[in-house]
Backbone as JSON, one array per atom type, in Angstrom:
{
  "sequence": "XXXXXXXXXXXXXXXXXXXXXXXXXXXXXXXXXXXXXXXXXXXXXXXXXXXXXXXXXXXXXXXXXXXXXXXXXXXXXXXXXXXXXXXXXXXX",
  "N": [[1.02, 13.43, -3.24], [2.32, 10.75, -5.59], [3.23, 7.77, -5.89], [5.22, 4.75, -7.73], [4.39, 1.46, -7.12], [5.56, -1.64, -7.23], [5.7, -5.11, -6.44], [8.13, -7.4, -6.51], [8.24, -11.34, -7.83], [9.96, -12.48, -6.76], [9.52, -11.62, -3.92], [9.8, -12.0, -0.49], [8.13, -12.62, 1.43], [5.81, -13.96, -0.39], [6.18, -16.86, -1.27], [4.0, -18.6, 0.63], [1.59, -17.18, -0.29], [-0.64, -16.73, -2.08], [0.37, -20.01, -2.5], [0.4, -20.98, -6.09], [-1.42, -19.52, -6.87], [-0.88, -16.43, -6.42], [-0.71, -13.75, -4.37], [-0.35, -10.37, -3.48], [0.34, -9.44, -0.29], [-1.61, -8.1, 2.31], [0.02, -6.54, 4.13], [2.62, -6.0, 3.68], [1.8, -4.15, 1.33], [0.74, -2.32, 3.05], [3.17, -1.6, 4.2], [4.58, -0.29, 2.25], [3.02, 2.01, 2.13], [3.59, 3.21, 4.37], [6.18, 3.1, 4.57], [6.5, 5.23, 1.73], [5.24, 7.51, 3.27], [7.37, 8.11, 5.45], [8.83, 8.82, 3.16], [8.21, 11.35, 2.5], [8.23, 13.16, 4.08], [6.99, 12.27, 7.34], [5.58, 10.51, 9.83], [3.99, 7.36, 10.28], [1.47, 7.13, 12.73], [-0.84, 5.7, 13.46], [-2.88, 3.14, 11.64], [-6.09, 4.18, 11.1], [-7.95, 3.42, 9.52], [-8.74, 1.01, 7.05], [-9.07, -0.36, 3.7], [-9.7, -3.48, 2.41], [-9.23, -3.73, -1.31], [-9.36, -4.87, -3.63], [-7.71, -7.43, -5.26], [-3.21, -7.2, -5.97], [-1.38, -8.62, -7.8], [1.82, -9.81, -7.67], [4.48, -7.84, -9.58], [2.75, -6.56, -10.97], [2.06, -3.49, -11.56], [1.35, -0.35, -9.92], [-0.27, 2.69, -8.61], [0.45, 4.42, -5.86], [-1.12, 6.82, -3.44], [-0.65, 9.98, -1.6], [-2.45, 11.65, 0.35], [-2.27, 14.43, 2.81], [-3.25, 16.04, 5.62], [-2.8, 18.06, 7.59], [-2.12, 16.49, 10.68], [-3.26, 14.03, 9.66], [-3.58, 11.14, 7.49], [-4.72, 10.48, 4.3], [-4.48, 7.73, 2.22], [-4.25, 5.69, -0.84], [-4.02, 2.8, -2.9], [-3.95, 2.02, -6.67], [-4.33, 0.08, -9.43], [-4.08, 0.68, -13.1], [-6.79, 2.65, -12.82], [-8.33, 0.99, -11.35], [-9.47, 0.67, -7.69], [-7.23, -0.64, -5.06], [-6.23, -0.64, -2.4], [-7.35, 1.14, 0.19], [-7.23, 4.24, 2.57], [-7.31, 5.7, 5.96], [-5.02, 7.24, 8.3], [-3.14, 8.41, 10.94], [-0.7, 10.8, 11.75], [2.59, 11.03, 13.2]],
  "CA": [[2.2, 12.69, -3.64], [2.1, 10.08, -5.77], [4.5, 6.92, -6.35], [4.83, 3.92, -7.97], [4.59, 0.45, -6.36], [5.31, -3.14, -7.81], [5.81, -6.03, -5.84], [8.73, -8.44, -7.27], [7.68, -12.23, -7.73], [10.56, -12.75, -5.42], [9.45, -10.96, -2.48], [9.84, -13.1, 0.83], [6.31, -13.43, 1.8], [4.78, -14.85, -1.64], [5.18, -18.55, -1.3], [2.86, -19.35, 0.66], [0.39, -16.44, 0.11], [-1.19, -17.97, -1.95], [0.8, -21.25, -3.75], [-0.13, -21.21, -7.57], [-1.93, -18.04, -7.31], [0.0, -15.26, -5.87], [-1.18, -12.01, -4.1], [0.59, -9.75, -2.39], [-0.21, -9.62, 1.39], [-1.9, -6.37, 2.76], [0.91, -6.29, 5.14], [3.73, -5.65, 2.23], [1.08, -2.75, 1.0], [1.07, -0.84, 4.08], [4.8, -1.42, 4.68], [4.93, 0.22, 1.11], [2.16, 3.3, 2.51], [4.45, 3.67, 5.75], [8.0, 4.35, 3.59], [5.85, 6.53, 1.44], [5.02, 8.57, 4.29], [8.2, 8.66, 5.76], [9.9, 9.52, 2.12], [7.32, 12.07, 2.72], [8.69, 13.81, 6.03], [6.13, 12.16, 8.23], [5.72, 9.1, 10.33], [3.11, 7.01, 10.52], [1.76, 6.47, 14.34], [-1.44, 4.86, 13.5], [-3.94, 3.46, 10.96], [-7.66, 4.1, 11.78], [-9.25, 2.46, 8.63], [-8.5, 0.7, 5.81], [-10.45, -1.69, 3.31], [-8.04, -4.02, 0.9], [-10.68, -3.78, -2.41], [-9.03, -5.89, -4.57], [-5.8, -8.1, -5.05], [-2.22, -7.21, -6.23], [-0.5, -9.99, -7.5], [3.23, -9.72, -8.49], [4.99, -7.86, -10.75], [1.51, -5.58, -11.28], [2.44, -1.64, -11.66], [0.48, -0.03, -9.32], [-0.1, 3.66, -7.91], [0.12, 4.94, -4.02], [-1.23, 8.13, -3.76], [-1.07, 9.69, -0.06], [-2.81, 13.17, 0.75], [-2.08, 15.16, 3.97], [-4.24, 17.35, 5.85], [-2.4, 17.9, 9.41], [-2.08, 14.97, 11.27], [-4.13, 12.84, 9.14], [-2.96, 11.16, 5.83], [-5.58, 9.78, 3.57], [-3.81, 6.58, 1.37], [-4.64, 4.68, -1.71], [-3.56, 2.12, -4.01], [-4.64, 2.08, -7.45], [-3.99, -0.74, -10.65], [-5.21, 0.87, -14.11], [-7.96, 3.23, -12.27], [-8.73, 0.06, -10.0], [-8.87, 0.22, -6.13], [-6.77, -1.91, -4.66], [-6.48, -0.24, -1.12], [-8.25, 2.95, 0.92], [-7.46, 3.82, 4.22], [-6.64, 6.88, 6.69], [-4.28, 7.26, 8.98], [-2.52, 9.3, 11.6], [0.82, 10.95, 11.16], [3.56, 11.27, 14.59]],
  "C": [[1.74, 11.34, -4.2], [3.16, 9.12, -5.97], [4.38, 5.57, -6.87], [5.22, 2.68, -7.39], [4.38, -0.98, -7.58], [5.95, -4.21, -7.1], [6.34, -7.31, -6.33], [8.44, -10.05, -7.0], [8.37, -13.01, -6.41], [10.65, -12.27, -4.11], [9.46, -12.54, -1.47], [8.3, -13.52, 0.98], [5.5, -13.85, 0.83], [5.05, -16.17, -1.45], [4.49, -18.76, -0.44], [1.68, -18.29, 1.05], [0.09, -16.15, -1.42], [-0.49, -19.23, -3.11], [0.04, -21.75, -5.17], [-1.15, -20.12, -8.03], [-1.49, -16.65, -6.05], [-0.35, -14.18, -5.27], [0.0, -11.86, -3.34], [-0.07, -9.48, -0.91], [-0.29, -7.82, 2.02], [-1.16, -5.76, 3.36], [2.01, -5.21, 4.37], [2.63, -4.41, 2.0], [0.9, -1.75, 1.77], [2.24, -0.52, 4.69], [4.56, -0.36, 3.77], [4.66, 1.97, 1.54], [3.04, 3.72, 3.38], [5.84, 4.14, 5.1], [7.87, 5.11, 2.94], [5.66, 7.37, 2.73], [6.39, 9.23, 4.76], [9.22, 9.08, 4.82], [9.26, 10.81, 2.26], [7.6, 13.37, 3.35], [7.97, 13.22, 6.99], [6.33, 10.38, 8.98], [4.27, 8.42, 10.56], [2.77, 6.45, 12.08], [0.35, 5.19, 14.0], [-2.25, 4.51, 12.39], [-5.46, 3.88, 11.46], [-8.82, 3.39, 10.74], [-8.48, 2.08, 7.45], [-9.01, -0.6, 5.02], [-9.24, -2.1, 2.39], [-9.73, -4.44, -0.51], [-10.62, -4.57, -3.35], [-7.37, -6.42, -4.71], [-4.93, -7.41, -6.0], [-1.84, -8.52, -6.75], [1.03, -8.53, -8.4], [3.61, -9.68, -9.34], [4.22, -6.86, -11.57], [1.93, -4.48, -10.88], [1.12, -1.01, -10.69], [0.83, 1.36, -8.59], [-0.3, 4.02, -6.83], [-0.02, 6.8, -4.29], [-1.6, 8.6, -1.8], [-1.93, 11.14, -0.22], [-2.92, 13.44, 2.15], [-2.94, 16.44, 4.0], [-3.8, 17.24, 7.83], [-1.96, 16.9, 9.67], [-2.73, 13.87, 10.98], [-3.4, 13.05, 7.5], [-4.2, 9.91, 5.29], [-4.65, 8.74, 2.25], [-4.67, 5.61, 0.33], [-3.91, 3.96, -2.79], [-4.19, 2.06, -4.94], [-3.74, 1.33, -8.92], [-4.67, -0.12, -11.8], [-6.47, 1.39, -13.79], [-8.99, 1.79, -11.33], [-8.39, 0.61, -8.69], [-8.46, -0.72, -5.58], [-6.79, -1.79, -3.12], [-7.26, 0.97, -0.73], [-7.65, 2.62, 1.84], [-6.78, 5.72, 4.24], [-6.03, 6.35, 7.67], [-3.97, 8.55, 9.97], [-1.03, 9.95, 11.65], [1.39, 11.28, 12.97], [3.66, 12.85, 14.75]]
}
């Protein structure tokens, strides 16, 4: 499954992460991974790894791609064949 993610300039948690240069906060990116999942059918119970590889800023088009194998969901973000996130997880 794949979907697309962009992170409006007006999200709540951008001023002060970071003032005059903007990212989006890893937090906001695995909210994003976790409502993917559960648009999904699944729930997320836990992560077990995940690396943040490069920044987001706001307003940047970006792809979540999850893959399921049982009770494990492998997750990534991706800008223009950039990594932006990795990680696995556990599903409920």
């Amino acid at each position: 499954m794949t979907i697309a993610v962009c992170i409006d300039a007006d999200h709540p948690s951008l001023p002060g992460h970071f003032p005059g240069e903007p990212v989006v906060p890893g937090v906001v990116l695995l909210d994003r991974v976790a409502a993917a999942i559960e648009r999904d059918g699944g729930a997320l119970r836990r992560i077990h790894s995940v690396k943040f590889l490069a920044p987001l800023r706001p307003g940047e088009q970006a792809a979540l791609t999850l893959q399921r194998d049982g009770a494990r969901v492998r997750f990534r973000i991706e800008r223009d064949g950039v990594a932006i996130l990795g990680g696995e997880g556990e599903l409920a």
